[in-house]
C-alpha positions as a printed Julia matrix, in Angstrom:
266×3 Matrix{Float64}:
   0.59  -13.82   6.86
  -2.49  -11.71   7.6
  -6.07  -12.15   7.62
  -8.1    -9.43   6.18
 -11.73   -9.31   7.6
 -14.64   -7.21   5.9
 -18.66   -7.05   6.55
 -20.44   -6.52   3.39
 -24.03   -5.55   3.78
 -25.93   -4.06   0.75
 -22.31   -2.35  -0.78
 -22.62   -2.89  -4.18
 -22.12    0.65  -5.29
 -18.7     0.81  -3.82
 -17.94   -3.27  -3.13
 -15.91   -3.86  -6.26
 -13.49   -1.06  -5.76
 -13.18   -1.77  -2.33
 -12.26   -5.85  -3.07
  -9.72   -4.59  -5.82
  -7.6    -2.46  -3.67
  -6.9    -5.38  -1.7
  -6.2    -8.48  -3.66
  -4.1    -5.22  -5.64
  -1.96   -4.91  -2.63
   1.51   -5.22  -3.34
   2.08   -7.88  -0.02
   0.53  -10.87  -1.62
  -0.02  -13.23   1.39
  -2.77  -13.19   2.98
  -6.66  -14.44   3.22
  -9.5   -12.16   2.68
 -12.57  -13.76   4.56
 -15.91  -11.59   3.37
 -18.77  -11.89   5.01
 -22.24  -10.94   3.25
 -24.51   -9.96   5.91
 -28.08  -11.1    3.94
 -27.39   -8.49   1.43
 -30.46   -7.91  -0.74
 -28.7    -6.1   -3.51
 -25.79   -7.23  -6.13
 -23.37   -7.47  -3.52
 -23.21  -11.68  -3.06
 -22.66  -11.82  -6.68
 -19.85   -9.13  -6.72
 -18.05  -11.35  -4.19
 -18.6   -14.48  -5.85
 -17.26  -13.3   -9.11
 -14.18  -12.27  -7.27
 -14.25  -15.03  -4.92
 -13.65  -17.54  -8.68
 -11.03  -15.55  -9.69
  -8.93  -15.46  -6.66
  -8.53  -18.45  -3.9
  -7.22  -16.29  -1.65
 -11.0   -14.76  -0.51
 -13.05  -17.06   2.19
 -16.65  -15.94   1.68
 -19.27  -16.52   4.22
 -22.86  -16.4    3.27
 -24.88  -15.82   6.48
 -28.43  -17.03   6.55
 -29.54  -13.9    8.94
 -28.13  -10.73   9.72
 -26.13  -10.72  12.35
 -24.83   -6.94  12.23
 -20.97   -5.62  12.08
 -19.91   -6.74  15.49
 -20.94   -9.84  15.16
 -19.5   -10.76  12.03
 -15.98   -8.86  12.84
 -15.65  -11.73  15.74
 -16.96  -14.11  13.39
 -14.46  -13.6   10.91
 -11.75  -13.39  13.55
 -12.41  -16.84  14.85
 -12.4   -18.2   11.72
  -9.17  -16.14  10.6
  -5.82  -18.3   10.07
  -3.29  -15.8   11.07
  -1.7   -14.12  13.59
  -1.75  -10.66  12.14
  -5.62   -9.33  11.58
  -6.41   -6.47   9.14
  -9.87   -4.14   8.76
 -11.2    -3.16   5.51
 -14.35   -1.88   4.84
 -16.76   -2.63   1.81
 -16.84    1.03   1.16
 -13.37    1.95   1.6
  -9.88    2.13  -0.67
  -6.72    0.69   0.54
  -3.41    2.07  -1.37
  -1.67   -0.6   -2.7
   1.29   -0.7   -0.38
  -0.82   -0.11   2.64
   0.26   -3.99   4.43
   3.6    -3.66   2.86
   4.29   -1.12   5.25
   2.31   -2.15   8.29
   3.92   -5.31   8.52
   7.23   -4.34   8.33
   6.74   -2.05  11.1
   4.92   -4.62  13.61
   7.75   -7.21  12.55
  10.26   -4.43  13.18
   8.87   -3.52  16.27
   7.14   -6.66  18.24
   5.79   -4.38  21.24
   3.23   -2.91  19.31
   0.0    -4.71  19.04
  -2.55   -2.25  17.21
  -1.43   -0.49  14.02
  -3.21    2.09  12.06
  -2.44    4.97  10.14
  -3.6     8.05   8.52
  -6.43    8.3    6.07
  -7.88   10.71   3.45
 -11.65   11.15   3.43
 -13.23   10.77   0.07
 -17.0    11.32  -1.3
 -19.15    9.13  -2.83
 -17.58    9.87  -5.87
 -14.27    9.04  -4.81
 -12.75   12.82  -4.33
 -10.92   14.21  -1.4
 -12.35   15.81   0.78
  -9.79   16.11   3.51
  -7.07   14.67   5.11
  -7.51   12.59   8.42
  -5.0    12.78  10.87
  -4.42   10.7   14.32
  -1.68   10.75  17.53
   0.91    8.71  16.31
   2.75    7.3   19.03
   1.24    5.3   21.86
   2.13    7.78  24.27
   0.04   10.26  22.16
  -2.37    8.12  21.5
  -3.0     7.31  25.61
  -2.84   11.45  26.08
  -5.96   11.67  23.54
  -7.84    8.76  23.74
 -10.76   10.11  26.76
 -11.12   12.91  24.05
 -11.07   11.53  20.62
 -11.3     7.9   18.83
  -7.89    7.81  17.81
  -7.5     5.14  15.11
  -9.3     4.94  12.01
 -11.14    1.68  12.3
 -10.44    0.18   8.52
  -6.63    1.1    8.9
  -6.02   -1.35  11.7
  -3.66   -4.31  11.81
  -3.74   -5.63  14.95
  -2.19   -9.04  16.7
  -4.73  -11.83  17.01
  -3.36  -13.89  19.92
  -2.84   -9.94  22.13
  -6.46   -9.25  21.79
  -7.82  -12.69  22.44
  -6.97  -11.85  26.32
 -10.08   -8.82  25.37
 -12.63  -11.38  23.68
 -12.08   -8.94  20.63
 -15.18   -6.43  20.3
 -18.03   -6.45  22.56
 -21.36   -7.66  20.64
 -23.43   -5.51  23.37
 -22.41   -2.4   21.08
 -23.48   -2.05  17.07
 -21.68    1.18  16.71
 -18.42    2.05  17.83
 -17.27   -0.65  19.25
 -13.57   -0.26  17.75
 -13.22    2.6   19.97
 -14.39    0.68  23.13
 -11.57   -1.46  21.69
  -9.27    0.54  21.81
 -10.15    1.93  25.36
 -10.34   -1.2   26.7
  -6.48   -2.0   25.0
  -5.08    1.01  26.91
  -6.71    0.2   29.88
  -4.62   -3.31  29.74
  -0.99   -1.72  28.61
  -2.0    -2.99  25.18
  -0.02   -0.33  22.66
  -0.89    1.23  19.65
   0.51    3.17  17.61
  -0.42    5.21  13.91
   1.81    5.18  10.8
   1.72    8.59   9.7
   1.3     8.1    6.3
  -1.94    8.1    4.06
  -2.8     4.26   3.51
  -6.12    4.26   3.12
  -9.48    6.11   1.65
 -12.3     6.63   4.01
 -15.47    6.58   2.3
 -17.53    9.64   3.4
 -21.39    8.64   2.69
 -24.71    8.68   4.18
 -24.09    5.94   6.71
 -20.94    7.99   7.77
 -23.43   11.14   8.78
 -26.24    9.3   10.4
 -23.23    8.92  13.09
 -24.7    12.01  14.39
 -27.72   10.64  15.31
 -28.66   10.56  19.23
 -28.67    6.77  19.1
 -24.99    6.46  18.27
 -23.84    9.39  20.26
 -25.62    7.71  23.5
 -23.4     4.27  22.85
 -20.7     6.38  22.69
 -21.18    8.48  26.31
 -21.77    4.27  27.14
 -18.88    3.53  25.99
 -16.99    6.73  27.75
 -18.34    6.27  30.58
 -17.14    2.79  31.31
 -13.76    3.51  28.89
 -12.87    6.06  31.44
 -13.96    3.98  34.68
 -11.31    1.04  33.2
  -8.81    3.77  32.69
  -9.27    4.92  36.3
  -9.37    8.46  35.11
  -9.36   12.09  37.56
 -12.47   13.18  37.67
 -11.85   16.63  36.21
 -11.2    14.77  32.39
 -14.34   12.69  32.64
 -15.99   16.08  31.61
 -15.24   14.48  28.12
 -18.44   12.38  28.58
 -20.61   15.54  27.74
 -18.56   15.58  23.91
 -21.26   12.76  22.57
 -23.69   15.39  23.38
 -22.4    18.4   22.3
 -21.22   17.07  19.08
 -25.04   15.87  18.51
 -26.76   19.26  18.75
 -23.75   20.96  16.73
 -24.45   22.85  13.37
 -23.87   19.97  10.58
 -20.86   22.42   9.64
 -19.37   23.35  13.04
 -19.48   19.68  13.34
 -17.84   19.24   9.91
 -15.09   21.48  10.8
 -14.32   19.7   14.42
 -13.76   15.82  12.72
 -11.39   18.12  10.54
  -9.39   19.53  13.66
  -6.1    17.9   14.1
  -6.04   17.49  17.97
  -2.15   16.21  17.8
  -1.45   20.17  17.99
  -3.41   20.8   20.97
  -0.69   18.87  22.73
């Protein structure tokens, strides 16, 4: 059975649709613990509503805000099963999204992180473009000092595999899933992508203000030590300066790089 963890703070525009798509999911067994991180719109009440209607959904009311990090290794520790799965409160999963990620990690027990491919959508719900990743963990360790290479709120990963990494480090409030991930290849840990579309990835105003100086400093942070764990050469740790570079790029040269599929620069 899985576990799916989400952080809800102040979603309401986009909660409802996000909650549908999984208790919609065509694998029926799982829990969905949602956390509402002191929300001060309509999105406790969304959950609630959804939380009477289905017993499958764990809510968690927190009395102060504790942030994403937090509450991912919150919901972890509280989370039954063995298999974990990411969803954000923005976000569309298609319906036969853990169908097919948990036949593959039965079918194939040394993989321990799954994602997959996602499409990017506005805040209207169109496409905007199609996100692709390395598939393989063999790609995936080739790319990884260059680009995050899983799409966060596609991952199924194994619970009791992770523990070993104490899950995500609370010292980082944005991307800590790819200081995850460094920190998995670092240890042998392997990933791998589906390459298939499973999920939508909402495109919004949080999603741009990635490109602010605060978030691209946690992420040369979180290269620099990523790359020390990975005992790197010294001629690829150049990729530190990308944090940097992609902060002072044009909005649309920097549009058009997330678009670049690096898999063919391989």
């Amino acid at each position: 059975m899985i576990s799916v963890i989400m952080s809800v703070y102040n979603a309401e525009k986009y909660l409802s649709e996000s909650i549908e798509s999984i208790l919609q999911q065509t694998y029926r067994h799982f829990e969905f613990i949602i956390i509402n991180d002191c929300s001060s719109d309509s999105s406790l009440e969304i959950i609630n509503k959804y939380g009477l209607i289905d017993n499958r959904i764990v809510i968690i009311n927190n009395s102060t805000n504790l942030g994403l990090t937090i509450n991912l290794n919150k919901a972890i520790n509280l989370a039954k099963y063995e298999f974990i799965a990411r969803m954000d409160a923005d976000d569309i999963s298609l319906k036969d999204r853990f169908e097919k990620q948990i036949i593959f990690l039965e079918n194939n027990p040394d993989i321990d992180v799954l994602g997959s491919f996602c499409k990017d959508i506005d805040e209207e719900g169109n496409i905007i473009s199609d996100r692709t990743v390395p598939i393989a963990n063999s790609e995936i360790n080739k790319l990884i000092h260059i680009i995050n290479p899983i799409c966060h709120p596609t991952v199924v990963f194994r619970k009791n595999k992770l523990q070993e990494l104490g899950f995500y480090n609370e010292e980082y409030k944005v991307v800590q899933d790819y200081d995850l991930w460094l920190r998995c290849a670092a240890k042998n840990i392997k990933m791998y992508n589906l390459p298939e579309f499973l999920l939508k990835y909402r495109v919004n105003d949080s999603y741009h203000s990635r490109k602010s100086w605060k978030y691209r400093m946690t992420d040369l942070k979180i290269r620099y030590y990523g790359y020390k764990n990975l005992h790197l050469p010294f001629y690829k740790r150049i990729y530190l300066i990308v944090p940097v570079i992609l902060g002072i790029l044009p909005s649309r040269l920097y549009k058009l790089l997330k678009e670049r599929d690096f898999r063919k620069s391989t």
